[in-house]
LOGU-342337 format. One record per residue (C-alpha): x, z, y; residue in three letters. Coordinates in steps of 0.001 Angstrom, whole numbers, plus 500000, padded with zeros to 6 digits. Layout:
N
XZYala
...
***
This chain:
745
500000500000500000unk
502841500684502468unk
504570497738501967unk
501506495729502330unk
500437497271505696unk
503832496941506927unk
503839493539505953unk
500718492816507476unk
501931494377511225unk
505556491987511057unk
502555489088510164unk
500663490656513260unk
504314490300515634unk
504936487123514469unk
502322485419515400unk
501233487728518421unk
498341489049517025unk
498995492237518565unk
495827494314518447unk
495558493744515113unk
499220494828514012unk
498558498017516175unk
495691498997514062unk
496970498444511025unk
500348500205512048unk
497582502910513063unk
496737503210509618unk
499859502774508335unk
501631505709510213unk
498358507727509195unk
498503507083505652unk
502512506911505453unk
504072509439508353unk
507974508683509039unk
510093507655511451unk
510535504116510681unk
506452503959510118unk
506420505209514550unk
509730502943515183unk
507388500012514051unk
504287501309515864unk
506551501702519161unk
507385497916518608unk
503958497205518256unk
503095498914521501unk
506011497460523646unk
505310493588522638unk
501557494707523841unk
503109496054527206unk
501854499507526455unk
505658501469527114unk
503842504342528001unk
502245504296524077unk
506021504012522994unk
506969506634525120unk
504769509604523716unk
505058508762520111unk
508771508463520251unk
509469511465521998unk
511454514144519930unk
512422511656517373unk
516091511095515734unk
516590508007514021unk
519275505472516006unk
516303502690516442unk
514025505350517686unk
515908506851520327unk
517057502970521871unk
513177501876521537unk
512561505458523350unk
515119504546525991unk
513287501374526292unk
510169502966526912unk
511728505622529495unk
513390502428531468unk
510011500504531747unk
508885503501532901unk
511611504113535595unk
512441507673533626unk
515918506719533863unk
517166510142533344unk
515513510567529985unk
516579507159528918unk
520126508043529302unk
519816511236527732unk
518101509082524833unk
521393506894524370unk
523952509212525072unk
522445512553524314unk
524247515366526373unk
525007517472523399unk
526541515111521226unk
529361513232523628unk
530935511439520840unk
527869510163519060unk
527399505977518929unk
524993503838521382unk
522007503302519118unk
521211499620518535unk
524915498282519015unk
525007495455521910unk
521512496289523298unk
522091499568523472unk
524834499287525740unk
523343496403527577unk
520245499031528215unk
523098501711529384unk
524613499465531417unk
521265498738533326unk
520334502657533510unk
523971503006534940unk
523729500115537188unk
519915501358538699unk
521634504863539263unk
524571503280541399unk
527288504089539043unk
528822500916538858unk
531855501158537306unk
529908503027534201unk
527702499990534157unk
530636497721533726unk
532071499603530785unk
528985498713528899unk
528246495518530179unk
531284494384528384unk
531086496440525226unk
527849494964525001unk
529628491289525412unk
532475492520523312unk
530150492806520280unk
527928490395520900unk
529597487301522914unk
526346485615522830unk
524411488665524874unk
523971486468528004unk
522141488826529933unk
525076491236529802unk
527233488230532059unk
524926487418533739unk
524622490957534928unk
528581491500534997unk
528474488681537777unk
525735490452539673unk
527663493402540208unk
530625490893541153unk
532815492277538233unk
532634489174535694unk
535980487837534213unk
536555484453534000unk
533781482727531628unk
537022480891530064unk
538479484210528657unk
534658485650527814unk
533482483043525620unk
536946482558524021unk
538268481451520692unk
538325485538519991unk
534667485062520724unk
533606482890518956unk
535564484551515400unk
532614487001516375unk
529747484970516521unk
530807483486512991unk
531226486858511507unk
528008488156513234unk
525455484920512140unk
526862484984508697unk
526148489186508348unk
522756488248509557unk
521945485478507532unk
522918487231504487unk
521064490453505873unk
517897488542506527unk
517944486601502845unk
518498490371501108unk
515844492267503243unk
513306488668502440unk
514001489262498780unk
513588492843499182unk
510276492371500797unk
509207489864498234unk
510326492427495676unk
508403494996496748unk
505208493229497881unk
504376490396495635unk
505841491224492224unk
503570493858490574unk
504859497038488575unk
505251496142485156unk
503049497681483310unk
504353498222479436unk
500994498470478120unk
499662495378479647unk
503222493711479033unk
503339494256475412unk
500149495205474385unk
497377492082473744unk
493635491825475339unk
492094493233471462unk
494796496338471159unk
494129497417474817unk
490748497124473412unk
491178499502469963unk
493322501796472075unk
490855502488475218unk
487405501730473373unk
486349500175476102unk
487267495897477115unk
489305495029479389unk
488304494638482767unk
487947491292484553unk
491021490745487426unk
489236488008488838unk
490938486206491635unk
488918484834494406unk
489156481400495780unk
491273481842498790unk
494250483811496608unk
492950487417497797unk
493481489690494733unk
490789491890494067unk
492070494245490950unk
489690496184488726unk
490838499674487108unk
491261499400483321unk
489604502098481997unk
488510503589484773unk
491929503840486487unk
493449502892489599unk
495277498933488746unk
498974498467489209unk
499650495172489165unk
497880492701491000unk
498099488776491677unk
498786486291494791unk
497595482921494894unk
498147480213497313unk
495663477414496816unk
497159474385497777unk
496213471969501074unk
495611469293498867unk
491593469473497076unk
491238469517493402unk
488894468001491571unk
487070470934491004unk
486598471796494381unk
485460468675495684unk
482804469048492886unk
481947472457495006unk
483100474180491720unk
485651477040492047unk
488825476204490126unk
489852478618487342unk
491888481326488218unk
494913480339485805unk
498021482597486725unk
501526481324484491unk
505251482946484366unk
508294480985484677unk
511205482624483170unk
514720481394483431unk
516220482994480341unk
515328479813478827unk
513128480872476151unk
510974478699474510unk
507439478477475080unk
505395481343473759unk
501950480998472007unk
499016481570473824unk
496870484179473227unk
499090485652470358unk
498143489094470301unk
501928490618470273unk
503155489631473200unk
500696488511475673unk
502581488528479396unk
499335488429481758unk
495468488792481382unk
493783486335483688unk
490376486060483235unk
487189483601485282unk
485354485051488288unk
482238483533485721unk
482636485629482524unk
482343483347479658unk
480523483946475981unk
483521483852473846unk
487293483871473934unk
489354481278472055unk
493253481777471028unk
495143478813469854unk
498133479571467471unk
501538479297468519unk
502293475858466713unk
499537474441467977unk
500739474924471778unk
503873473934471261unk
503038470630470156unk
500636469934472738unk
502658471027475342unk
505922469095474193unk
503742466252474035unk
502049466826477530unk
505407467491478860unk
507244463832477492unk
504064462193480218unk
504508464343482475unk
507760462897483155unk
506442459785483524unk
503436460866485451unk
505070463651487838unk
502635464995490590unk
504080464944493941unk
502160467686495612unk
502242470923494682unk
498885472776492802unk
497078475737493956unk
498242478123491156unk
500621481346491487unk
504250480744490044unk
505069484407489101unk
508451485760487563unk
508325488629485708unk
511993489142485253unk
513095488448488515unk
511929489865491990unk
510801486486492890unk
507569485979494493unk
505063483395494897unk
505393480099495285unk
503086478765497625unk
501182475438497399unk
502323473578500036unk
506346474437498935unk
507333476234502178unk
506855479690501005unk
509342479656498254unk
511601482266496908unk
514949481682497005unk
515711483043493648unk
513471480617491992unk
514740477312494135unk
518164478596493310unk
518261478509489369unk
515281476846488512unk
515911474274485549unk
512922472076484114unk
514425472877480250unk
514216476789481188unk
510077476419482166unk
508249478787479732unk
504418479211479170unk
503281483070479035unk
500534483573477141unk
496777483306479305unk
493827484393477682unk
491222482117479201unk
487635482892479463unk
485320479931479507unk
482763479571481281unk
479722476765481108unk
480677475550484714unk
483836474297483928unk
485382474842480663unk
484734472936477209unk
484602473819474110unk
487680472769473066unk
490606475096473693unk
493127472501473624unk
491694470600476469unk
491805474304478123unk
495353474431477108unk
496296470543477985unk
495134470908481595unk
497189474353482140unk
499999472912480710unk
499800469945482523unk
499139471825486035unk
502330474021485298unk
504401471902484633unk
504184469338487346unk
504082472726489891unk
507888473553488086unk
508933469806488749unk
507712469926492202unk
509151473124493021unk
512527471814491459unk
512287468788493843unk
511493471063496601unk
514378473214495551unk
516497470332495394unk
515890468980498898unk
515934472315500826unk
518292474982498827unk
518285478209499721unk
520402481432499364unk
522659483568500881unk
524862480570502054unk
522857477793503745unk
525372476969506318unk
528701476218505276unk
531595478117507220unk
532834474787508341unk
529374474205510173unk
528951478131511402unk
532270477162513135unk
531702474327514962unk
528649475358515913unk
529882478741517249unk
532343476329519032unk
529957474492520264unk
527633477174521897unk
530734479145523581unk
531936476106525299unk
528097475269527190unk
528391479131527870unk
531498478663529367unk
530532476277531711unk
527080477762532126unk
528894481186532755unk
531850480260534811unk
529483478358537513unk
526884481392537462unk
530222483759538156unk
531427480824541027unk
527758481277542322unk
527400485459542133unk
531105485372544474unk
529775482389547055unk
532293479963546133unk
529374477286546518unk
531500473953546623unk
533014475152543269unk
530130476432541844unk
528792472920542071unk
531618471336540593unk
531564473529537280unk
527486473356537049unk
528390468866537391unk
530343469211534340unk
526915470137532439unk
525651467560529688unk
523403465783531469unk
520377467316528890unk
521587470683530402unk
522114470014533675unk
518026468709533916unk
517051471892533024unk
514841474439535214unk
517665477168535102unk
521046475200536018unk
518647473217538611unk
517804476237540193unk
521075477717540012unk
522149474264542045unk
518945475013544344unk
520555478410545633unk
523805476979545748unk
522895474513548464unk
520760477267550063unk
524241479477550644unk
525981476587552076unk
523043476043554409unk
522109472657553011unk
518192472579553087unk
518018469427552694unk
519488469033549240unk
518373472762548207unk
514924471645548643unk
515489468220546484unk
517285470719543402unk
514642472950543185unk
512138470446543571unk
513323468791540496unk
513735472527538690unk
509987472778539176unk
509731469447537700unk
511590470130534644unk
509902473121534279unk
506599473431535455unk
505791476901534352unk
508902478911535416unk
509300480700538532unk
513157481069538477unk
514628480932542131unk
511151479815543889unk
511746482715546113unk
514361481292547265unk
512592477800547733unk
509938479307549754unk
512737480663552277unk
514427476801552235unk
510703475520553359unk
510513478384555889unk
513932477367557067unk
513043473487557354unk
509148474702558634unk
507678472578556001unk
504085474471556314unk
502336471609554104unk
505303472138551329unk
505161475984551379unk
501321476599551563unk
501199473789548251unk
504277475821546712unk
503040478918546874unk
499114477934545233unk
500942476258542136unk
502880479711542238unk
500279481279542214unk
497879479524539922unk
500889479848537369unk
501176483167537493unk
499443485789540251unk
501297488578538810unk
504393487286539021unk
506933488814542247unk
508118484949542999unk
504508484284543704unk
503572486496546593unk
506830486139548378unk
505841482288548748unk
502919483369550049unk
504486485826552117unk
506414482953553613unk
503582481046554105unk
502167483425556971unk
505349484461558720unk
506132481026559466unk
502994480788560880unk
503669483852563182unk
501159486431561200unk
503896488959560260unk
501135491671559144unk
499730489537556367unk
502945488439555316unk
503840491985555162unk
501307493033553183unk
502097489968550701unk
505550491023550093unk
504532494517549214unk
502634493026546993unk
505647491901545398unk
507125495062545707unk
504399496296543938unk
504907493992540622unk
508754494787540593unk
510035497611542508unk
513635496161541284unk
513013492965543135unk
515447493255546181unk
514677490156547552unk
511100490939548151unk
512664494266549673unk
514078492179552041unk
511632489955553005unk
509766493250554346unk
512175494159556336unk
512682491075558054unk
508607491171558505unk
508818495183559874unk
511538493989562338unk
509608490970563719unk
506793493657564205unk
509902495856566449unk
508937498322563403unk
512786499564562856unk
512697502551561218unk
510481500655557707unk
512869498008558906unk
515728500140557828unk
514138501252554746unk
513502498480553102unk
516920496695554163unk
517971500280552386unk
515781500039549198unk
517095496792548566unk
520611498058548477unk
519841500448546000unk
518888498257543745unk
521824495409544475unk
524561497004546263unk
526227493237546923unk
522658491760548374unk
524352490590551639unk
521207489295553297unk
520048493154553298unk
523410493840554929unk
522408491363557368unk
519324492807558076unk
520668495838559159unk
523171494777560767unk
520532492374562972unk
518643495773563588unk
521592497942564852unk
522310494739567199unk
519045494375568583unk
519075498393569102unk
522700498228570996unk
524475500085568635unk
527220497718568354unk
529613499723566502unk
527081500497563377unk
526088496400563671unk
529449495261563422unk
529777497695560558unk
527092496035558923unk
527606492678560036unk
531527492968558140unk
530353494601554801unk
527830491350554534unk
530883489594555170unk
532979491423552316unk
530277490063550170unk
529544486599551068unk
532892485171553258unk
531247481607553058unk
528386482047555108unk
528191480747558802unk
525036482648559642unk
526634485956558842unk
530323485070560725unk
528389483974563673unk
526441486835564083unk
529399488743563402unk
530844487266566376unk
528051488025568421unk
528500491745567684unk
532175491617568539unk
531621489971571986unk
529426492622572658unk
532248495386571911unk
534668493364574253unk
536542491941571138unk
536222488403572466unk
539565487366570978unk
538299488543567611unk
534963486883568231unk
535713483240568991unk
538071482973565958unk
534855484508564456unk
533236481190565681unk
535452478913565119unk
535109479681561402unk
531761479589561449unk
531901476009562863unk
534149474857560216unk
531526475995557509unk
528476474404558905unk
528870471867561924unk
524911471361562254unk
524162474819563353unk
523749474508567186unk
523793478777566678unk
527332478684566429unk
528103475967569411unk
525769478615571750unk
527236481736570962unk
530855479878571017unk
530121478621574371unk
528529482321575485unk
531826483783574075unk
533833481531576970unk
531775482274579504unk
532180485754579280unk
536284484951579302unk
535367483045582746unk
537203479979580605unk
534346477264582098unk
535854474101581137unk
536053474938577451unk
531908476391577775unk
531094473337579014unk
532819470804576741unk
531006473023573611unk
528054472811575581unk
528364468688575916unk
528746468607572084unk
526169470817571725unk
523820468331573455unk
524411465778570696unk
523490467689568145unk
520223469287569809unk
519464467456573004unk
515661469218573830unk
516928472660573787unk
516165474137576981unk
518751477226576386unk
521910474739576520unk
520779473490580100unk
519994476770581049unk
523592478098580232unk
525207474687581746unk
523110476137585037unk
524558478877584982unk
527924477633584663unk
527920475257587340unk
526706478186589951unk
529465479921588933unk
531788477163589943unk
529524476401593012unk
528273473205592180unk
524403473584593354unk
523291469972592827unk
524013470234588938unk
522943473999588031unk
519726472829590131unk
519603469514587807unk
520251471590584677unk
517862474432585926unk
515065471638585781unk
515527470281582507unk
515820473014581308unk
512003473450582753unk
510816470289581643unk
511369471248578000unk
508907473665577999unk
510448476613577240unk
508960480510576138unk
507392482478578963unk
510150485109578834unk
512728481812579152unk
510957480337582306unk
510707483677584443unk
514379483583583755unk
514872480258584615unk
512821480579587817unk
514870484065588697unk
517943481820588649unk
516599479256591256unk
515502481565593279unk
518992483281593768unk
521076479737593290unk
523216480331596720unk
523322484187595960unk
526541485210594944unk
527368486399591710unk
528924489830593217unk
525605490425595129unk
523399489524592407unk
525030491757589831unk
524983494842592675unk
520949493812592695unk
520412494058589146unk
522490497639589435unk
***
């Protein structure tokens, strides 16, 4: 009974069915209490997304797989202390990770959550150490910035591993399959049904021997002999092919036969010493016939010299049971073999146990040899079939040769490596080379959703729109119905102010999946381009709310709480995304943007450089950088600030401004205005440009052209805040500078 419940639940995981594998892993922990009974019970509950389940019926338990499922539990519920305790209990310091590469991989994340980074890299690479194939645990290494070069990850050493590791589990899968089919299919023999025929279990008991009738659909339904519980039941498969008999609407006759590979030769049916099953007809019959031993064998002989003329090529509906092996059934469609029968099965070695066969008016004659000719035949061509089957598609501990193991271990570590050593190139902003390893991609690789999305925010960090928009366009293309890195292609349509785009992007987001955190920071997007920062605040909480571990949408409400002047929540949530990704420049950013527009220029500049630490590649965060040290006097310091960030991206008029600002201040006018001139090219209807060339030219006393510049600058139609200014400087053109600053003192 155990083994069939449990069976039934790993049927239930399999094929998602998880209700069902709950309540019969209910019943099994009910009937059968243990640890391993909950362990399987916890799974049941965590594939179902019920951690909380897990987390009370695990609690207190000891077994290795108990305490990491526990852990599991305790980290979906953000109980990170108790899921450390879990894996590393305090009282036992030298005691093993439970669960081997997971379990450190799951340490590594508790450690990592908990800001204890350098304990989260320790596992991280244990965790890759014993399993080189544990992607997640890179792919987290080059979060924290900490991965090694993919080339000396995914090494020969590596893949040595791999081999070693599929070859323990293929051989641990085949013995725990065998062991399964042991336990479940094969009934316990029985010595007085083994040895013992239908008439002497008859003499001995006083009382016939009940009917185990099998019903149609190979469900067996066993019947106590003499009023006892049955030990021994039988499985059929009926086969996807119709019969004869049950196109007629007749059910076929439960025949159940034995195939024994001592090579034996066939044994009589019906002899009375040494019947080897008792298979009766769901429709009891008047009479039972026997037919001697001689007789069967020449019948059969003869049945079996057509046969191999005449061999069936599908499978029959009957039950191929061995009795002195642990195999199992063989199923009728030949995909449900046991390996111990496909691996020694011989056509000379087919024997015939004895079957007592009850006829019945609906389908049997009178003749016992036609009874016997069709069961013969029926067996037999199952055996041939099953030895074709066997012959095509062997099976054992060794399906794979080492040779193949090998190259395909070779073969897996060197797309990793590639795969791994662009994600690394990515995680440390070297964009340009990032792109050049993620190039080198089979092209059936590179066109997938991941490694297009990975190219997406690639093109985002080097401020490419343009082309970040076209990569993740095609990663949504390839695949439809993942989310990966549209978060970040909401914030590339933001950036280009492609409303249409990011209102369309964020429905199919949604319509997709409404729960997921990707989903509601499109959305999010959506409204703060359109200047309604309180809805698009309360759409990033949202996202918050699905994943408090999503720093991104941390970020995003910050950015939201400072265009609302709302600093302190500002703060915060620039702050809560740190916790959860200490290297998240763009929260750096934020706060640094915050301390700037507050005037404390020493904290901002702070900010503004740890940002840098992170990402040195980015133009938006050296130009802002060298906005915060103009405004501490380091002008030196600042315009080498933005000359760099001119190198990196030439098509940012930001930089050009600030540069020119930055001259101004160092009363160097010739070099302001030949920025300013270049500036023009690249964004000729910007009203500030003309504004600061106005400025400039009163400084030099040249009236006619700050008055010129003053106007066009008017004529662009600038913000209300941008004309008062403007008009202020008309007004005082011919007012000294001296005079005017004493004024404004």
């Amino acid at each position: 009974m155990e083994a069939i419940l449990t069976q039934c639940v790993q049927n239930g995981l399999r094929h998602f069915l998880y209700r069902n594998a709950i309540f019969m892993c209910e019943r099994l922990c009910a009937e059968f209490p243990s640890e391993t009974n909950l362990q399987l019970l916890a799974s049941c509950y965590l594939q179902n997304n019920q951690s909380h389940s897990a987390y009370y019926i695990l609690k207190g338990t000891h077994m290795a797989e108990c305490r990491y499922l526990f852990a599991l539990s305790c980290f979906q519920m953000d109980l990170l202390k108790e899921a450390e305790a879990a894996l590393c209990p305090p009282n036992e310091s030298s005691a093993e990770v439970p669960n081997g590469a997971a379990g450190h991989y799951l340490l590594g994340l508790i450690y990592r959550y908990t800001d204890r980074r350098q304990n989260a890299i320790h596992h991280f690479n244990q965790a890759l150490s014993m399993d080189p194939l544990l992607w997640a645990a890179y792919e987290e290494l080059c979060i924290l910035g900490a991965a090694e070069e993919a080339t000396s990850i995914f090494s020969e050493g590596a893949s040595l591993c791999v081999e070693k590791q599929y070859m323990h589990d293929e051989l641990s899968s085949k013995s725990l399959q065998a062991s399964i089919d042991d336990h479940i299919v094969v009934p316990n023999r029985s010595p007085i049904v083994e040895d013992v025929s239908p008439r002497q279990l008859k003499d001995m008991h006083g009382y016939d021997v009940r009917v185990i009738s099998q019903n149609y659909h190979g469900v067996a339904s066993n019947q106590p002999l003499n009023g006892g519980s049955a030990n021994f039941s039988f499985y059929n498969t009926p086969s996807p092919m119709a019969t004869h008999s049950q196109l007629s609407g007749v059910a076929p006759p439960p025949i159940c036969e034995n195939a024994q590979l001592n090579g034996q030769n066939l044994r009589a049916l019906g002899a009375d010493n040494s019947p080897r099953s008792v298979v009766n007809s769901a429709v009891p019959g008047p009479r039972r016939k026997f037919v001697d031993e001689g007789k069967l064998r020449k019948v059969s002989e003869r049945l079996f010299s057509e046969s191999r003329q005449r061999r069936s090529t599908r499978l029959g509906g009957e039950s191929l049971v061995n009795t002195n092996s642990s195999a199992s059934v063989a199923s009728g469609n030949g995909t449900n073999h046991s390996s111990k029968y496909l691996g020694g099965y011989k056509s000379s070695s087919v024997v015939s146990s004895s079957v007592s066969i009850q006829k019945g008016p609906s389908w049997a004659s009178e003749n016992s040899d036609e009874d016997i000719t069709t069961s013969s035949l029926s067996f037999r061509s199952d055996a041939r079939s099953l030895e074709q089957e066997g012959a095509v598609r062997p099976s054992g501990p060794a399906v794979v040769s080492s040779s193949r193991v090998a190259a395909g271990a070779s073969e897996i570590l060197g797309l990793l490596m590639i795969l791994g050593e662009g994600y690394r190139l990515l995680c440390i902003y070297r964009c340009q080379d990032a792109l050049d390893t993620f190039i080198k991609l089979p092209q059936k690789q590179y066109n997938t959703g991941w490694v297009l999305s990975q190219v997406g925010k690639v093109y985002y960090e080097m401020v490419d729109y343009m082309e970040a928009d076209r990569a993740f366009s095609l990663a949504r293309l390839a695949s439809p119905h993942s989310l990966e890195g549209m978060d970040i292609h909401s914030t590339v349509l933001y950036h280009l102010k492609e409303d249409m785009k990011l209102s369309y992007l964020a429905q199919e987001l949604i319509s997709t999946d409404r729960l997921a955190p990707q989903s509601w920071c499109a959305i999010g997007n959506c409204y703060s381009l359109q200047k309604d920062h309180e809805t698009a605040l309360k759409n990033f909480q949202r996202a918050v709310q699905l994943n408090s571990r999503f720093a991104y949408a941390h970020t995003l409400c910050g950015h939201e709480y400072v265009a609302l002047e709302d600093f302190e929540n500002g703060i915060k949530s620039f702050q809560n995304a740190l916790r959860i990704d200490s290297r998240h420049y763009n929260a750096w950013h934020g706060l640094g943007m915050v301390y700037l527009r507050q005037e404390k220029f020493e904290i901002s500049e702070h900010h503004f450089r740890l940002a840098f630490q992170i990402n040195p590649c980015s133009s938006v965060i050296m130009s802002y950088l060298g906005t915060a040290l103009h405004t501490l006097k380091k002008n030196k310091e600042a315009l080498e600030m933005m000359d760099r960030a001119i190198l990196a991206d030439k098509k940012n008029p930001l930089h050009f401004y600030q540069k020119a600002n930055i001259l101004v201040s160092m009363e160097n006018f010739d070099g302001a205005l030949a920025v300013l001139e270049e500036l023009k090219e690249f964004a000729p209807r910007e009203c500030s440009i003309y504004a600061l060339m106005g400025r400039i030219y009163k400084r030099r006393n040249m009236y006619d052209r700050a008055m010129l510049n003053f106007g066009l600058a008017l004529d662009l139609k600038p913000s209300a805040t941008d004309v008062a200014a403007i008009k202020a400087a008309i007004e005082k053109l011919h007012v000294p500078d001296e005079l005017e600053d004493k004024d404004a003192l």
